[in-house]
C-alpha positions as CSV (number, residue, x, y, z in Angstrom):
1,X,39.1,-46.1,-49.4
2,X,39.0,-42.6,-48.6
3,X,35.5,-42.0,-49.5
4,X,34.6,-44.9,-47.0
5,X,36.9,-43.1,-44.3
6,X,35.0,-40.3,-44.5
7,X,31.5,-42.1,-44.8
8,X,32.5,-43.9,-41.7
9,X,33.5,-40.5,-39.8
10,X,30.2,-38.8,-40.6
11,X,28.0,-41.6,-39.3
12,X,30.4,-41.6,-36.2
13,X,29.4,-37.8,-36.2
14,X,26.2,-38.2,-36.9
15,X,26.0,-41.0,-33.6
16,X,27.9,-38.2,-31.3
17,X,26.3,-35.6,-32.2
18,X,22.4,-37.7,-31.9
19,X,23.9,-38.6,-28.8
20,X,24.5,-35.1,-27.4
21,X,21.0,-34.2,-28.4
22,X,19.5,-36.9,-26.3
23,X,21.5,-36.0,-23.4
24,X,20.9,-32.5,-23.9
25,X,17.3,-33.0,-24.3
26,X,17.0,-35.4,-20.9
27,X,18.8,-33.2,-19.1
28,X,16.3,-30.0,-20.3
29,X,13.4,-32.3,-18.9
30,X,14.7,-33.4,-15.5
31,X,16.5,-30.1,-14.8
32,X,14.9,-29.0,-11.2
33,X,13.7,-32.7,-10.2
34,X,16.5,-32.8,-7.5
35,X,15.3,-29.7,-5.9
36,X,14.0,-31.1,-2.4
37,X,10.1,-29.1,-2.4
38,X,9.5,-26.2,-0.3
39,X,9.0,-26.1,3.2
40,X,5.4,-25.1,5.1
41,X,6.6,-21.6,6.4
42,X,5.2,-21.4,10.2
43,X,3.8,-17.9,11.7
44,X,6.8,-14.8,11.9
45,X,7.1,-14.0,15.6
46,X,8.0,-10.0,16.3
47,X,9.3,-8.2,19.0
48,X,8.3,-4.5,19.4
49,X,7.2,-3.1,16.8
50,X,3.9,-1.8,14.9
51,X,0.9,-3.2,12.7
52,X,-1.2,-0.5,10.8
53,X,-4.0,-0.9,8.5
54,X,-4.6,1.5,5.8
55,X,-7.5,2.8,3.4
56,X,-7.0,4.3,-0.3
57,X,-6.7,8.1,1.5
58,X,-4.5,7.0,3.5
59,X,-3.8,5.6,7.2
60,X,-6.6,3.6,9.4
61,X,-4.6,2.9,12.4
62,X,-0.9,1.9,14.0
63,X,-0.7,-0.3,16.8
64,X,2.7,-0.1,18.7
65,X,3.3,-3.2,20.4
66,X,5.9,-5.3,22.2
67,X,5.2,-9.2,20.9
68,X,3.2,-9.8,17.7
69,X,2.7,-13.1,15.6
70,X,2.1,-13.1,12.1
71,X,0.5,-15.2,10.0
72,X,2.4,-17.2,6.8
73,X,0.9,-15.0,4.8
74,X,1.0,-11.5,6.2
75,X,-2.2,-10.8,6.5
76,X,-3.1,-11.2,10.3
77,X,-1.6,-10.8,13.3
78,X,-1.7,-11.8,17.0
79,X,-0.4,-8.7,18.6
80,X,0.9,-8.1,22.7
81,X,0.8,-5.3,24.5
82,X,-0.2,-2.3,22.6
83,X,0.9,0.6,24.3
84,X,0.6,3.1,21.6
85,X,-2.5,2.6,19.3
86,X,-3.4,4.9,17.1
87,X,-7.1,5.4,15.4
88,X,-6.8,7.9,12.7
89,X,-10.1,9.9,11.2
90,X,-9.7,11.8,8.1
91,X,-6.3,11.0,7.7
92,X,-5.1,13.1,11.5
93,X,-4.8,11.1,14.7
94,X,-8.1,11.2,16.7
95,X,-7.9,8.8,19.6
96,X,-4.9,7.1,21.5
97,X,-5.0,3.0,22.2
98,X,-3.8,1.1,24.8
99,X,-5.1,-2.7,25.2
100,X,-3.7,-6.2,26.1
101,X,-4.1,-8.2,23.3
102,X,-5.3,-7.6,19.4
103,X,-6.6,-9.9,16.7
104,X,-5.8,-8.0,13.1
105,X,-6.9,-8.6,9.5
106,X,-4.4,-6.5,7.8
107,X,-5.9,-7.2,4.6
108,X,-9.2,-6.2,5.1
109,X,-8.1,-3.2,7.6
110,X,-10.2,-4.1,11.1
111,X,-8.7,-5.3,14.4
112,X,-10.7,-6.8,17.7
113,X,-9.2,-5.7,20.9
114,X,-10.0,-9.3,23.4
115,X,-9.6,-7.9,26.8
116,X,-9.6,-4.6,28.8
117,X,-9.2,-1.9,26.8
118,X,-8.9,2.0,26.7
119,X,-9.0,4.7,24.1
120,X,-8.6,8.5,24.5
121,X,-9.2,11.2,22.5
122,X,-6.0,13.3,21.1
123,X,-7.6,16.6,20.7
124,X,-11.5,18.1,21.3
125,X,-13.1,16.8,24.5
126,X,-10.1,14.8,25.7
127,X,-12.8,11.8,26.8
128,X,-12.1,8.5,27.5
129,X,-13.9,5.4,26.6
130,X,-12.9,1.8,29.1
131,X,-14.2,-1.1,28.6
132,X,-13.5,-4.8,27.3
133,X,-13.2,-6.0,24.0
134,X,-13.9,-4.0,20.9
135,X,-14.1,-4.4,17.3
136,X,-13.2,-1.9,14.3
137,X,-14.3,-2.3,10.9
138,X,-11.5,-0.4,8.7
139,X,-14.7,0.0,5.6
140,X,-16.7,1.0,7.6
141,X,-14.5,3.0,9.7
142,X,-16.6,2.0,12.8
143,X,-15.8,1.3,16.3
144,X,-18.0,-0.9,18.3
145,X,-17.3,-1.3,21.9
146,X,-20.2,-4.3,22.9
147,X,-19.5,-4.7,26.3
148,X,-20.5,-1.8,29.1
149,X,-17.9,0.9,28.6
150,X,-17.1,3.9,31.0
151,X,-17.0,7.3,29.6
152,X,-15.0,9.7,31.2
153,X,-14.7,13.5,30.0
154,X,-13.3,16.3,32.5
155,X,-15.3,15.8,35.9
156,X,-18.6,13.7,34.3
157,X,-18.1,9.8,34.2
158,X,-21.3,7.9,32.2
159,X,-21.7,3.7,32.4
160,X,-23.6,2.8,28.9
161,X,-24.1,-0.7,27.9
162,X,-22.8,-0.5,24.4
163,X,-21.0,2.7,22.3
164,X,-20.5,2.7,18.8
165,X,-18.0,5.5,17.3
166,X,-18.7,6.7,13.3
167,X,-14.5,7.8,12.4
168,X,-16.0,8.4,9.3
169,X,-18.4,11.1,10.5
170,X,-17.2,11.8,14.0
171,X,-20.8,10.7,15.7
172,X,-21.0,8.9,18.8
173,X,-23.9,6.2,19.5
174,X,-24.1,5.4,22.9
175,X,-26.2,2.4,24.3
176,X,-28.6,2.3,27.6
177,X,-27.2,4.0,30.2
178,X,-26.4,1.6,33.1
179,X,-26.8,2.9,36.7
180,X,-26.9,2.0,40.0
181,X,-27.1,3.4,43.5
């Protein structure tokens, strides 16, 4: 009688025990399944602040603005208002910014200025370049100003149609010069 006690206790074991296995094993398999999925993240909005882009030796440019809106991601921005740009060449600050609205790829280090525009330069000849829209190409380390731009330095003022800036090697291209009397 005892050893069918016993026989009867270990298959009753045996029962609980396959039981707890199979709970133990459906819960392993449905764990996370109530977890509602995550939500599309919409764009980061930002109020004053700044946006820089950098190379391997070191800063490209910082754009201080007062409204900017981010991508999901990061990587771009819509930014407002930039009223103290930056555009750095050999790691020092060589021009000042100033412009309406900017379009950047922080990833790939370039910006487009859409709209009127002006940069100045912090130290050397002090000139200053107006015009509307520009791009710059952070791997290149180019500044393309496509539209007529006005070149101011000390008393001289030069119209050109187009001005391309090297950061890289400090050289100046400057397009037809556009006239009239």
């Amino acid at each position: 009688m005892a050893s069918a006690r016993v026989g009867r206790l270990r298959v009753g074991a045996a029962i609980v025990a396959l039981a707890v296995l199979v709970w133990i094993a459906y819960e392993t398999i449905s764990a996370g399944s109530d977890v509602p999925p995550a939500q599309p993240q919409g764009p980061t909005r930002l109020s004053s602040g700044a946006a820089s882009g950098k190379r391997i030796d070191g800063k490209s440019w910082v754009l201080d603005y007062d409204s900017a809106v981010m991508t999901p991601d990061g990587s771009g921005a819509e930014i407002d208002n930039v009223h103290d740009g930056i555009l750095y060449r050999n790691g020092k600050p060589y021009m000042r910014m100033r412009a309406k609205h900017v379009s950047a790829n922080l990833n790939a280090d370039d910006f487009r200025v859409i709209g009127p525009v002006s940069f100045v330069e912090i130290s050397g000849n002090h000139r200053s370049l107006e015009t509307i829209d520009a791009h710059y190409t952070g791997a290149l380390q180019t500044l393309e100003l496509d539209n007529p731009t006005i070149i101011r330095q000390g008393p001289a003022t030069l119209r050109v149609a187009k001005a391309t800036i090297n950061f890289r090697t400090g050289a100046t291209q400057l397009g037809r010069i556009v006239g009239t009397l």
